[in-house]
Structures are given as structure tokens and as C-alpha cells.
VOPAGU-2260 file (C-alpha; in pm, 1 decimal, decimal comma):
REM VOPAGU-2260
SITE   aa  ch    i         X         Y         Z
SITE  UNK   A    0    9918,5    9962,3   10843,0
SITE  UNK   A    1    9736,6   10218,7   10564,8
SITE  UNK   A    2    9693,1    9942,7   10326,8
SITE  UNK   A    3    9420,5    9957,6   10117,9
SITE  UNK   A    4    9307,5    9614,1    9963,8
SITE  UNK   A    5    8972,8    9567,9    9717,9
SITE  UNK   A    6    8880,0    9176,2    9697,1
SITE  UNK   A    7    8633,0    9105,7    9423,7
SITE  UNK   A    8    8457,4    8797,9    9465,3
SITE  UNK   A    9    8110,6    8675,1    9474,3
SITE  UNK   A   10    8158,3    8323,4    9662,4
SITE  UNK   A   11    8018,3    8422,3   10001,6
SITE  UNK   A   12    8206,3    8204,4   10207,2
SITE  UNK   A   13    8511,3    8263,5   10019,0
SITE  UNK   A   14    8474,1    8630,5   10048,3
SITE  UNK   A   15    8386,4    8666,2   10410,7
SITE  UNK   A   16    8660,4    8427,6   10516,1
SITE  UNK   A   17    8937,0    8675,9   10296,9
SITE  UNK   A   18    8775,1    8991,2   10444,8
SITE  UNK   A   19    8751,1    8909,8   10771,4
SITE  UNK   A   20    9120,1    8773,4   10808,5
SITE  UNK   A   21    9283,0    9008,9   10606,2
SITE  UNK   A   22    9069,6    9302,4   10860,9
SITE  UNK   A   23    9188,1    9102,0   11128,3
SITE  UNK   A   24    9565,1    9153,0   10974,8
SITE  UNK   A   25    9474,9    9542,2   10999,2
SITE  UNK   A   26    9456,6    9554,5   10638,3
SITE  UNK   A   27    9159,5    9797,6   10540,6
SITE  UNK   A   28    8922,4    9582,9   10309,1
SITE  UNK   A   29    8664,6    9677,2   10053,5
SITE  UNK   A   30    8473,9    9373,1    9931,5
SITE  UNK   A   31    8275,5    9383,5    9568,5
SITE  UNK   A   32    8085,7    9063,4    9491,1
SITE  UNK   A   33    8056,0    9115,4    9092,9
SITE  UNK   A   34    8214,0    9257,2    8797,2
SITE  UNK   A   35    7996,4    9607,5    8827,3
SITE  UNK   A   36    8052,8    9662,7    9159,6
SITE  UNK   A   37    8429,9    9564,8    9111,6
SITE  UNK   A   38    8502,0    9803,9    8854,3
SITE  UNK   A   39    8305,4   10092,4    9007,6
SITE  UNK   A   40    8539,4   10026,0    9287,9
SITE  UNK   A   41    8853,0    9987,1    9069,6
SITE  UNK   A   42    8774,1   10320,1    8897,4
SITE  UNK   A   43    8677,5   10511,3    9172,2
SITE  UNK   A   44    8876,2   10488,9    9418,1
SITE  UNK   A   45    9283,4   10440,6    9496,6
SITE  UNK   A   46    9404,9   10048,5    9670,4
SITE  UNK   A   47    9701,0    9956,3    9701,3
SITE  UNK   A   48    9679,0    9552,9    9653,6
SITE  UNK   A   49    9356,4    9385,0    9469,0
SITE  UNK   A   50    9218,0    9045,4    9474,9
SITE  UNK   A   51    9020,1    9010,1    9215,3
SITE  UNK   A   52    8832,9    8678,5    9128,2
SITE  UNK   A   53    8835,3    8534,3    8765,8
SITE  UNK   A   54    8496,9    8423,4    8713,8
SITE  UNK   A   55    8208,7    8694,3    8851,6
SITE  UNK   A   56    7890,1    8804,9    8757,0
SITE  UNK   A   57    7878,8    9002,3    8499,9
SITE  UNK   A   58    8180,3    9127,7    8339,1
SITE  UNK   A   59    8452,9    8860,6    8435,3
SITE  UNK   A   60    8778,6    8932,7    8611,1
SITE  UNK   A   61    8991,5    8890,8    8339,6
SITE  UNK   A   62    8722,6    9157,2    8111,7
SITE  UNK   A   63    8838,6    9376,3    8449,7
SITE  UNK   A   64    9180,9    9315,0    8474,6
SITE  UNK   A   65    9200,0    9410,6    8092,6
SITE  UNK   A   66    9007,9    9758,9    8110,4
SITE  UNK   A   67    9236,1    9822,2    8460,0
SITE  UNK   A   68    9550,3    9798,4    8281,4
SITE  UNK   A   69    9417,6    9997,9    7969,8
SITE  UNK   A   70    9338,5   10298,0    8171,2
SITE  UNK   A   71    9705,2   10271,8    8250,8
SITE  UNK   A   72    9664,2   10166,0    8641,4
SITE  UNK   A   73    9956,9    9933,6    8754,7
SITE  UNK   A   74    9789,3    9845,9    9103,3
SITE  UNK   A   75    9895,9    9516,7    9194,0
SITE  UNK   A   76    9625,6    9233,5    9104,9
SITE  UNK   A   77    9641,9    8900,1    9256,9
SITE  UNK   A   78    9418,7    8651,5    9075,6
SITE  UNK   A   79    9185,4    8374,1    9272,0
SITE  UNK   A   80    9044,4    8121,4    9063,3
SITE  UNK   A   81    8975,9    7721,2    9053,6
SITE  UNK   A   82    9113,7    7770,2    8705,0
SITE  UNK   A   83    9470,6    7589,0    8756,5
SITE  UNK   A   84    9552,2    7484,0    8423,3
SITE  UNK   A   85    9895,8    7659,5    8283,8
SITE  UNK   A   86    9731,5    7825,8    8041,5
SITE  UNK   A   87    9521,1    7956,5    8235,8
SITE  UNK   A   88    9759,1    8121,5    8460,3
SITE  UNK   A   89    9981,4    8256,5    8166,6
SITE  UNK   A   90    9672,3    8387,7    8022,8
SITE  UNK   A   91    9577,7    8611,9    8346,4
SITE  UNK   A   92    9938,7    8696,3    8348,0
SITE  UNK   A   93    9955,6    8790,9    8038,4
SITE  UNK   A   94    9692,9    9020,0    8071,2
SITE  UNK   A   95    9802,3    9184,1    8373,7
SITE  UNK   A   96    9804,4    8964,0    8662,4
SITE  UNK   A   97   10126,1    9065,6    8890,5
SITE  UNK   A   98   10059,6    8678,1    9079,9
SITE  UNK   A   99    9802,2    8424,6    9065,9
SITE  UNK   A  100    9646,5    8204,5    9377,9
SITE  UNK   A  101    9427,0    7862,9    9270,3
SITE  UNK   A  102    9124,3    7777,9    9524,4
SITE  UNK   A  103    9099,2    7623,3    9723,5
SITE  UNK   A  104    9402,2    7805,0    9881,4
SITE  UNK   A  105    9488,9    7888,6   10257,4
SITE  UNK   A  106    9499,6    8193,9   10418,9
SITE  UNK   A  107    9842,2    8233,1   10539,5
SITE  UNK   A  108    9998,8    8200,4   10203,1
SITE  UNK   A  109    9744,3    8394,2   10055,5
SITE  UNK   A  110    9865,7    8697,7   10328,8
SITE  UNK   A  111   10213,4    8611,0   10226,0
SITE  UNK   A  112   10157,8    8693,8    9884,6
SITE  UNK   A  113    9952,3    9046,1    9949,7
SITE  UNK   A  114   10278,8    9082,7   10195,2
SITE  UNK   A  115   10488,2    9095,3    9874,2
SITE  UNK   A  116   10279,5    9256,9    9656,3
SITE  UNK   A  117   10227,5    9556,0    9905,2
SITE  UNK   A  118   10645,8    9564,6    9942,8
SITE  UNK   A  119   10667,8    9629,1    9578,4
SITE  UNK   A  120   10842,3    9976,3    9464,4
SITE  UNK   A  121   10557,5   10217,2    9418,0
SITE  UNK   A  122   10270,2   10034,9    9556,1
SITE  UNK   A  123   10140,7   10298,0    9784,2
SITE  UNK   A  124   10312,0   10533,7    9589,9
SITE  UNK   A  125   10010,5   10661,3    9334,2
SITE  UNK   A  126    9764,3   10838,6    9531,1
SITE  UNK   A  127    9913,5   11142,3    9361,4
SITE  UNK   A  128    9954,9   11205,0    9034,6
SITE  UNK   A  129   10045,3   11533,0    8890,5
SITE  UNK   A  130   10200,8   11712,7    8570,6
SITE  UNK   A  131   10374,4   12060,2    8587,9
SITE  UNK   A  132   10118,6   12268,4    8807,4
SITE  UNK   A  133    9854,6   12028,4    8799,1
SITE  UNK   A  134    9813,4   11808,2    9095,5
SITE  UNK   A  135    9525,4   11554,7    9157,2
SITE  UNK   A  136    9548,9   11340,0    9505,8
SITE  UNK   A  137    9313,9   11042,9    9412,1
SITE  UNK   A  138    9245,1   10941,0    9781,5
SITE  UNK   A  139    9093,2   11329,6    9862,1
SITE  UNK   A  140    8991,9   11358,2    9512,9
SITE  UNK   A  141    9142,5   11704,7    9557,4
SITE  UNK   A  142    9252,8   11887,8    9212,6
SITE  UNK   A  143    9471,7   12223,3    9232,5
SITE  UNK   A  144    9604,5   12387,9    8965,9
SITE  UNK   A  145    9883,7   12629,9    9036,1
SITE  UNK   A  146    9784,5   12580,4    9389,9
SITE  UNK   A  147    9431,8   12652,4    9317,9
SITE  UNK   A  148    9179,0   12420,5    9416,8
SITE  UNK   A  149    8973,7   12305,1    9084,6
SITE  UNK   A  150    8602,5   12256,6    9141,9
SITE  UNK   A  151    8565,5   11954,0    8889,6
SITE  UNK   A  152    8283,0   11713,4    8806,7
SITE  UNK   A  153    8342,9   11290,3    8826,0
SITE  UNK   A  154    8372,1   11307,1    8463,3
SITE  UNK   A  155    8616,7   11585,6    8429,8
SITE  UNK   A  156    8808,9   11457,6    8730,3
SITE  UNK   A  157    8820,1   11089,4    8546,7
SITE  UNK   A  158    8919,7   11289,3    8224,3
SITE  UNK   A  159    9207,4   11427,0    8417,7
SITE  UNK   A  160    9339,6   11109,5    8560,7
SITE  UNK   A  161    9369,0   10928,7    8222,3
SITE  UNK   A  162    9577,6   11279,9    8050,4
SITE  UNK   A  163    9774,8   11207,5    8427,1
SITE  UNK   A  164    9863,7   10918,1    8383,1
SITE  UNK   A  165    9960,3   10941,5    7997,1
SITE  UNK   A  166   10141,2   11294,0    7945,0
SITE  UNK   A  167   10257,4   11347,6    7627,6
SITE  UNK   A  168   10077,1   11036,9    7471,3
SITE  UNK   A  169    9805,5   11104,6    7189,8
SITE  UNK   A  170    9498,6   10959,6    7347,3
SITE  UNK   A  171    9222,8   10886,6    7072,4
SITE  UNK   A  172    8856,1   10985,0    7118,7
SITE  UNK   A  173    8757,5   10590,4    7145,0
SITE  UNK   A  174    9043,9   10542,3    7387,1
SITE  UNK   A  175    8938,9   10823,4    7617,4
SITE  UNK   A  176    8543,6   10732,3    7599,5
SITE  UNK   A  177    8584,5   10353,4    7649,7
SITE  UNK   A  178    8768,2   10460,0    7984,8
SITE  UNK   A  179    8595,4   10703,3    8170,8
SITE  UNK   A  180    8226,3   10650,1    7972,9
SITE  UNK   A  181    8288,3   10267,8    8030,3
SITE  UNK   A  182    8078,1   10241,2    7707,4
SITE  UNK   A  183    8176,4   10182,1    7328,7
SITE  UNK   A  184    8282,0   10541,0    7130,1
SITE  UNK   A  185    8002,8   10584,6    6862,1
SITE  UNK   A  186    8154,5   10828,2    6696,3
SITE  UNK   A  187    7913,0   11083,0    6682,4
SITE  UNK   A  188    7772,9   11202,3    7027,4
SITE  UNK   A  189    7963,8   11510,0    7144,5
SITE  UNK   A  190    7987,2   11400,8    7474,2
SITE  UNK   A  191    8354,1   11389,3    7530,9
SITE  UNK   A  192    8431,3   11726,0    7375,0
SITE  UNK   A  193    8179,7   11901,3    7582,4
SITE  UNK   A  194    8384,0   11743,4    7873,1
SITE  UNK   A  195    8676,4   11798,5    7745,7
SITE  UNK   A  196    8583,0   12151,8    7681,5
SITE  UNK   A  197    8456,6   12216,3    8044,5
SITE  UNK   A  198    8821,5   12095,1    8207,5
SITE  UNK   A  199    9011,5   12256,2    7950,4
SITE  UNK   A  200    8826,1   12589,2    8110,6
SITE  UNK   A  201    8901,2   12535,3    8467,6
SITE  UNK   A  202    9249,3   12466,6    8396,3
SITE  UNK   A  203    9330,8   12736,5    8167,0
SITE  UNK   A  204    9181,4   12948,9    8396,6
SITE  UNK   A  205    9510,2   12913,2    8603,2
SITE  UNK   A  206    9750,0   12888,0    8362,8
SITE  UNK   A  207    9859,5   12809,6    7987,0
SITE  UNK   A  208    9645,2   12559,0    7782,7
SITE  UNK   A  209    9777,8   12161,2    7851,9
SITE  UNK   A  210    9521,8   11982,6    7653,0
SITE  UNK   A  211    9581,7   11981,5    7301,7
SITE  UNK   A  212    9393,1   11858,8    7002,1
SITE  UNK   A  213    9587,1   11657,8    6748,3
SITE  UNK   A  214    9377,2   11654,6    6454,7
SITE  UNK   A  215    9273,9   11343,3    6341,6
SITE  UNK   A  216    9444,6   11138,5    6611,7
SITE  UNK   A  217    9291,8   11286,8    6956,8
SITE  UNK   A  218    9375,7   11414,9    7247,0
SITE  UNK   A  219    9722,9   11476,4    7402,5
SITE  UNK   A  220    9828,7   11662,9    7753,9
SITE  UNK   A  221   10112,1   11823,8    7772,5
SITE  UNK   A  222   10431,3   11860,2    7549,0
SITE  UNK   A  223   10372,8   11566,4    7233,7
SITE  UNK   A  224   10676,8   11329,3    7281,6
């Protein structure tokens, strides 16, 4: 089947019972049973559905939901709570939810629902992501620029995905550290130019510069829209 599904959830039971069907389906299944391991998961690797709990240790599944969507991934998120008020559900829709499943639920509508999510246009679609000569396949973590294979940290490969996945935009220095550092932009370590400076090398070293500094504002890659 190829599909790649993360479930974040720390209920045991819960967790084992989703895992094991959804394996038994011949989905492929990574389980994370809190908020940390959930969004190392989420930012590290590519999945084509995810089932992502709302209350978890740590940060919460609607703090991860939020961050998800900021970094600009449109995965499809199914949310599993006991939380079944309407507000409730419009708030985890609102924040980026694509569908939302109340526990106790059973299994065969919750396959039904990864069913349609998977069917969506472009759900398997964004292993790749590329920009003129720059190409970056998320599931090999394999860069090339100009068909040349670019030797790049996890930092400078996370830096890449977020100017991927926003050409043209002016990204601000908080914007970019909050995503790939995970931690808030202090304003004066020199962290992210350093890293910025060190991909801006390897790129240019196959081509014309793409990164570009907008003064004041931040960063932008590519042509400004």
C-alpha cells in the first residue's frame, strides 16, 4: 500500500489497538506516545496520514497541530480525543484538523476515515519538494542542486525545507528559528545566520545565489513575489 501513517498517542491500549489494526490493514505505522516524540517524528520525517491525539504529555496535540501547520506542512491530521463538545471540534479544526474522531470510537470507521484522508489530491504527493535546480526528496533526505548531490547538515537540510516550501515569501528571523530551532528567537544569538550562511555556500556553489536577505524583514528564497 506505501502509506505512511504517524499515530500520536500515549493511552497504551488505545495505541496498540490503532497500530496493530491499521499494520494489519498494510498501512506502515509509526507510533509516538507524547508531544516530544510526536513532533520529532512530525519534523523529521515525511507521512502521509497522522493521528494525532489531543491531550499528550508534554506539548499537547493541538500546541502540535499548530507548529505543523506553521512550518507550512498540509499532511492530513485526524484528531482523537474524548473532547466531543462542538467547540471543541471547531477549535481543532480551526487550527488545522482536516477531520476529527471522539473516543471511544471503533476501528472500522476510524480506517474509513484514514481511507479518505489518504484519497485526498496530493496526499502522497510531497515527498519532493523542489525550486528551480534545487531538489530535496524528504523520504531519502537526498538534496541536489543542479544535479549535484548537496552534503548538508539536519539544520541546513530543515533550513531548506521551510525556504521549499515558502518560495518567494519573506520569512522573518523569529519565523525561521521557532521552526527548525523549535525554541523562542532571542534576538541576539547568531545561530541562524551562521546556518544560513553555511547553505547559502553549498548552494551557490552550483549555481546563482537563491537566498536573499531583505533587510529588516528576513529571509526570502527565490524571486520576492
Amino acid at each position: 500500500m506505501g502509506i505512511r501513517i504517524l499515530l500520536v498517542e500515549d493511552e497504551t491500549a488505545i495505541g496498540d489497538f490503532v497500530a496493530r489494526g491499521l499494520r494489519e490493514e498494510g498501512y506502515s505505522v509509526e507510533w509516538a506516545t507524547d508531544g516530544d516524540a510526536g513532533w520529532h517524528h512530525l519534523r523529521t520525517a515525511v507521512w502521509d496520514v497522522v493521528l494525532l491525539d489531543w491531550w499528550l504529555p508534554g506539548p499537547n496535540g493541538l500546541t502540535l497541530l499548530k507548529k505543523f501547520r506553521q512550518a507550512g506542512c498540509d499532511t492530513p491530521v485526524l484528531m482523537l480525543t474524548a473532547r466531543d463538545a462542538v467547540s471543541d471540534r471547531v477549535q481543532g479544526l480551526d487550527c488545522g484538523a482536516d477531520d476529527y474522531l471522539c473516543k471511544p470510537f471503533a476501528f472500522e470507521e476510524l480506517l474509513a476515515r484514514v481511507r479518505a484522508l489518504a484519497r485526498r489530491p496530493g496526499a502522497t504527493a510531497g515527498t519532493v519538494l523542489s525550486y528551480a535546480d534545487v531538489y530535496l526528496d524528504l523520504a531519502t533526505h537526498r538534496a541536489e542542486r543542479a544535479g549535484t548531490k548537496l552534503d548538508l547538515t539536519a539544520k541546513e537540510e530543515s533550513l531548506l525545507v521551510l525556504f521549499l516550501r515558502h518560495p518567494g515569501e519573506v520569512l522573518s528571523r523569529t519565523r525561521i528559528y521557532e521552526a527548525v530551532w523549535d525554541e523562542r528567537y532571542d534576538g541576539i544569538s547568531n545561530t541562524l545566520e551562521v546556518h544560513v550562511m553555511e547553505l547559502r555556500k553549498k548552494l551557490e556553489a552550483h549555481g546563482p545565489r537563491l537566498i536573499q536577505t531583505v533587510r529588516g524583514r528576513g529571509y526570502v528564497f527565490g524571486e520576492l513575489e
